[in-house]
C-alpha positions as a Markdown table, in Angstrom:
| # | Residue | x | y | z |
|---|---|---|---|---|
| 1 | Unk | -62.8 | 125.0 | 57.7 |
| 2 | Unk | -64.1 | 123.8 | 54.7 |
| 3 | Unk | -66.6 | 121.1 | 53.9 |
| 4 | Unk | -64.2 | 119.4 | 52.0 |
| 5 | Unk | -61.2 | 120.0 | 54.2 |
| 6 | Unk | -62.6 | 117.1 | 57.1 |
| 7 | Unk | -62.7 | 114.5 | 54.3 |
| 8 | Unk | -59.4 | 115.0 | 52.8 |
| 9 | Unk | -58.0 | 114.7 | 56.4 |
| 10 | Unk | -60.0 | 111.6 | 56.9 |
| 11 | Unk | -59.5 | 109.6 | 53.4 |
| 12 | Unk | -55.3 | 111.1 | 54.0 |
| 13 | Unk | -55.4 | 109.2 | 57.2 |
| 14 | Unk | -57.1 | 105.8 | 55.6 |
| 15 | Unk | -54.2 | 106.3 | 53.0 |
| 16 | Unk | -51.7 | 106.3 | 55.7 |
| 17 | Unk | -53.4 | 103.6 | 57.5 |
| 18 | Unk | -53.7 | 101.0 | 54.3 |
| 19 | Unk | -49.7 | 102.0 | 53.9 |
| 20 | Unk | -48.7 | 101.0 | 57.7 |
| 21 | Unk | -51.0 | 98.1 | 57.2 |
| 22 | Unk | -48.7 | 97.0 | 54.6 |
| 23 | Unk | -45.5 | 97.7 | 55.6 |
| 24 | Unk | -46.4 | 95.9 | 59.2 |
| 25 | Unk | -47.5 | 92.8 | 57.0 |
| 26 | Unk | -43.9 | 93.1 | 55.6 |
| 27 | Unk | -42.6 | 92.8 | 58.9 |
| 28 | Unk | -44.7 | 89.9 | 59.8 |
| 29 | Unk | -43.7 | 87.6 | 56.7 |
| 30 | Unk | -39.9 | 88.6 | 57.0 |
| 31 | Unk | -40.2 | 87.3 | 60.8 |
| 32 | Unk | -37.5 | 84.9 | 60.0 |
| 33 | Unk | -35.5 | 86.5 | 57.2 |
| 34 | Unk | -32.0 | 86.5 | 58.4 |
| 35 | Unk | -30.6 | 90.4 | 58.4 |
| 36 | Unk | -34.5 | 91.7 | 57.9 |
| 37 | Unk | -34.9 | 95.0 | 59.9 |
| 38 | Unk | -38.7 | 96.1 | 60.5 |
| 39 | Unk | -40.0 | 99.0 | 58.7 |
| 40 | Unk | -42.4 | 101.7 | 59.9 |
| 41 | Unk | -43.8 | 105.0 | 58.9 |
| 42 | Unk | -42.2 | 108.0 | 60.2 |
| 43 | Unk | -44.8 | 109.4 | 62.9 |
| 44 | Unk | -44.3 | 113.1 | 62.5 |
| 45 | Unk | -44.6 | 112.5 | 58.7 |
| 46 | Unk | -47.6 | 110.7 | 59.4 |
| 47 | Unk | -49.1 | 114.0 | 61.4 |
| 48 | Unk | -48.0 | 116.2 | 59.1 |
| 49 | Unk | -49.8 | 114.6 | 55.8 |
| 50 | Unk | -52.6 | 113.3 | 57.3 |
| 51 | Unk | -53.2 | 117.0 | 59.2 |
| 52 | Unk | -51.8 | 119.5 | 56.3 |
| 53 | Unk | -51.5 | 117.0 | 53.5 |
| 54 | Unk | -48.1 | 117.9 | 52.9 |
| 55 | Unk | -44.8 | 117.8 | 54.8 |
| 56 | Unk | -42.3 | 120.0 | 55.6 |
| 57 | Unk | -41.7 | 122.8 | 52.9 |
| 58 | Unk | -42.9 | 122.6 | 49.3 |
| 59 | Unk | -40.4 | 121.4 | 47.1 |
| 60 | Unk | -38.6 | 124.3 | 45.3 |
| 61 | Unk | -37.1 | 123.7 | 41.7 |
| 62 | Unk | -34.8 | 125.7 | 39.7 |
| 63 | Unk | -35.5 | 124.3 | 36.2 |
| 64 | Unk | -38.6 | 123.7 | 34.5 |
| 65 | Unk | -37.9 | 120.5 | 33.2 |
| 66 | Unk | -37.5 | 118.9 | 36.6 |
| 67 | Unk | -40.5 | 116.7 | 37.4 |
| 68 | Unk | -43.0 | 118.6 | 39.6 |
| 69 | Unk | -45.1 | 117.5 | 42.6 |
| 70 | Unk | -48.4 | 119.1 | 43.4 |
| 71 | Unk | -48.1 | 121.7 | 46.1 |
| 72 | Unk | -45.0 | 119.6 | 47.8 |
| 73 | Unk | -47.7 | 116.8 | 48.9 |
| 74 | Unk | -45.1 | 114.0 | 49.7 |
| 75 | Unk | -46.3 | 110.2 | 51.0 |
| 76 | Unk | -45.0 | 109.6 | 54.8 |
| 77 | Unk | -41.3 | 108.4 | 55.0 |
| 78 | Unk | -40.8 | 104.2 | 55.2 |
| 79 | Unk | -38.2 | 104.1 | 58.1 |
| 80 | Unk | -35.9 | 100.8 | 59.1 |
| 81 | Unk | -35.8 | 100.4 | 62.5 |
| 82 | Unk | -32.0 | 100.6 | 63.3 |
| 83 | Unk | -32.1 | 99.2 | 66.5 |
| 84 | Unk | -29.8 | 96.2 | 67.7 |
| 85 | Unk | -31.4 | 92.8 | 67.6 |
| 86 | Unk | -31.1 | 90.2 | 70.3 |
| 87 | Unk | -31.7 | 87.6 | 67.9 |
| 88 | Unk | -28.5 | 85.8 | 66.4 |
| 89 | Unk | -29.8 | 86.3 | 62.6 |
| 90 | Unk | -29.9 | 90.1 | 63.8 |
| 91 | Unk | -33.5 | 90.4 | 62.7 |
| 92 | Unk | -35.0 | 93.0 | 64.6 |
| 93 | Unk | -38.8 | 91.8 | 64.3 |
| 94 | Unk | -41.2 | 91.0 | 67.3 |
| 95 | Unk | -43.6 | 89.4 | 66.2 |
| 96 | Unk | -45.9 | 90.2 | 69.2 |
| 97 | Unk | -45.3 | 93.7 | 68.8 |
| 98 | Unk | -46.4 | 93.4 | 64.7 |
| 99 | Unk | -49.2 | 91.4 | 65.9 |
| 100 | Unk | -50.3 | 94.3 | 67.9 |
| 101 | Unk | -49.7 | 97.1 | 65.7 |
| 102 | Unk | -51.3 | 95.4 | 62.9 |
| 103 | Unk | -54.8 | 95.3 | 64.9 |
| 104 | Unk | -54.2 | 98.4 | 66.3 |
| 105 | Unk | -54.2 | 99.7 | 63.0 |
| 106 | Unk | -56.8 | 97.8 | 61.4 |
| 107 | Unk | -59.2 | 99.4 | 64.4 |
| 108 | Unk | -57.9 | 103.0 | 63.3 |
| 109 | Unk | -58.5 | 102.1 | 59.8 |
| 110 | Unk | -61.9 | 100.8 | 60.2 |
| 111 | Unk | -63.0 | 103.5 | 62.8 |
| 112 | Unk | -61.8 | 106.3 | 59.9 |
| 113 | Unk | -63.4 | 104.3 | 57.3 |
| 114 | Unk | -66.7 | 104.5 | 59.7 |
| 115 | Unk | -65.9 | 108.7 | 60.3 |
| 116 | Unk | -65.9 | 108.9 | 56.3 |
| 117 | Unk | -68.8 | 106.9 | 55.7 |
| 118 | Unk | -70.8 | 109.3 | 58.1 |
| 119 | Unk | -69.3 | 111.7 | 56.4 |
| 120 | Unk | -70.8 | 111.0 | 53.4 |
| 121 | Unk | -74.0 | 110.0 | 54.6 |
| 122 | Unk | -74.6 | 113.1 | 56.5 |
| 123 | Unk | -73.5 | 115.2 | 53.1 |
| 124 | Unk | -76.3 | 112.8 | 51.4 |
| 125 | Unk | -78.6 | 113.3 | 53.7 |
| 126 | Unk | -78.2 | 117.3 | 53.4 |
| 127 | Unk | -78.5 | 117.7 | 49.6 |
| 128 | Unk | -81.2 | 115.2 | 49.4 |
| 129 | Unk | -83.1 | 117.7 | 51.8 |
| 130 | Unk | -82.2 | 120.5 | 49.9 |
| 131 | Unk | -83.4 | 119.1 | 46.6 |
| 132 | Unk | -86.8 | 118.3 | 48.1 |
């Protein structure tokens, strides 16, 4: 693996994580929007970019004048929770369940924030030695 691979996994991940925390703030301030169905990010797109930084397959095009994407690196899918609501305005949001998953993952965010940090200081503290 190489040097550079571990910190592209880890500042992927903080991506993903600032995203969730965004869409789960969405679901928190739509708590009484009649109709309003949460929204998440789909979890084995979530794997797959933060892991391999791409999902699925590359995209393929047959014409050059379609728009291109780098090596078929694709953000996770936003996905609306489809399931039936019990409420009577058939919004689907909990807010204890948002409340949770937001901390949840502000805690993941904060301990990959930490991971990169070290990261870096550890990098730092390498070159600095090698300068000397």
């Amino acid at each position: 693996m190489k040097i550079n691979d571990i910190s592209s996994v880890l500042a992927r991940a903080m991506g993903v994580a600032s995203k969730r925390q965004d869409l789960l703030s969405d679901n928190i301030a739509n708590v009484d929007t009649p109709f309003y169905k949460r929204k998440d990010l789909n979890f084995k797109d979530m794997v797959d970019y933060i892991t391999r930084g791409r999902m699925g397959q590359p995209l393929k095009s047959d014409n050059p004048r379609h728009f291109k994407y780098s090596d078929g690196v694709m953000f996770p899918r936003t996905q609306e929770d489809k399931n039936l609501s019990w409420r009577s305005d058939r919004n689907n949001v909990d807010i204890d369940k948002e409340l949770v998953e937001l901390m949840q993952n502000s805690m993941w965010y904060g301990g990959v924030a930490k991971l990169l940090s070290q990261r870096f200081s550890t990098l730092r503290s390498v070159l600095t030695s090698v300068i000397r």
